[in-house]
N, C-alpha and C positions, 0 to 999 in steps of 0.2 A: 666361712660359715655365716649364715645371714640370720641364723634363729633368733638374738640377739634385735635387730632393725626389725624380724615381723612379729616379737613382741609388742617394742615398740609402736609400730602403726598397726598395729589391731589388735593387742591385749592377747592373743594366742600366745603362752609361752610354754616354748617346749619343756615337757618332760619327762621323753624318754626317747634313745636312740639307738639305730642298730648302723651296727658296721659289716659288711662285707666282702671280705678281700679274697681275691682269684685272681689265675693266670690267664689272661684271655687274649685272643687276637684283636689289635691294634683296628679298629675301623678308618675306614680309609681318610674322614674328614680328621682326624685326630693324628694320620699317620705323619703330616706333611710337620706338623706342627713338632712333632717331638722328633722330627729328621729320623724317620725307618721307614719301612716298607709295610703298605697295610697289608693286612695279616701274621705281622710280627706279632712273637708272644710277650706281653708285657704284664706287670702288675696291676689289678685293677681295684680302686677300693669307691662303694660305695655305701653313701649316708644316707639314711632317713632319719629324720625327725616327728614325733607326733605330739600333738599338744594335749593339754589338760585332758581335753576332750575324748581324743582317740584319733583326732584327724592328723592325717598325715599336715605336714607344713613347708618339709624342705627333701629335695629329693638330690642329692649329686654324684656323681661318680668322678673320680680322680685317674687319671692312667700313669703308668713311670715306664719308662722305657730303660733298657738298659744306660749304665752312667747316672742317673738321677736317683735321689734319693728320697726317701719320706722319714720322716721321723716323727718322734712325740716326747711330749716332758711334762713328768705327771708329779704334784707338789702329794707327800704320802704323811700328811699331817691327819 
């Protein structure tokens, strides 16, 4: 996550984001990398961030392919 650095260089900082994860097929430029075949079904999550403002700032998508994992660790203070 880079929210964090485009803070930094230009005072945009996020505050709010959306996650969205689905099963989708694997695109072919991303197949090689995660060794399967495009149009494997894989997990797919992607980020937006938007700033003070409403402008979007950070766009990403993550893929997992079967054997790999994602995880999270959330401190519930």
């Amino acid at each position: 996550m880079t929210f964090g650095l485009v803070e930094e260089r230009t005072g945009r900082r996020a505050v709010r984001r959306r996650d969205v994860v689905a099963v989708r097929a694997v695109p072919a430029d991303v197949a090689e990398i995660l060794g399967v075949e495009a149009g494997s079904p894989c997990l797919a999550m992607a980020n937006l961030y938007w700033d003070q403002e409403g402008s979007p700032t950070e766009y990403a998508v993550d893929f997992l392919a079967a054997g790999r994992e994602l995880s999270a660790e959330y401190s519930l203070d």
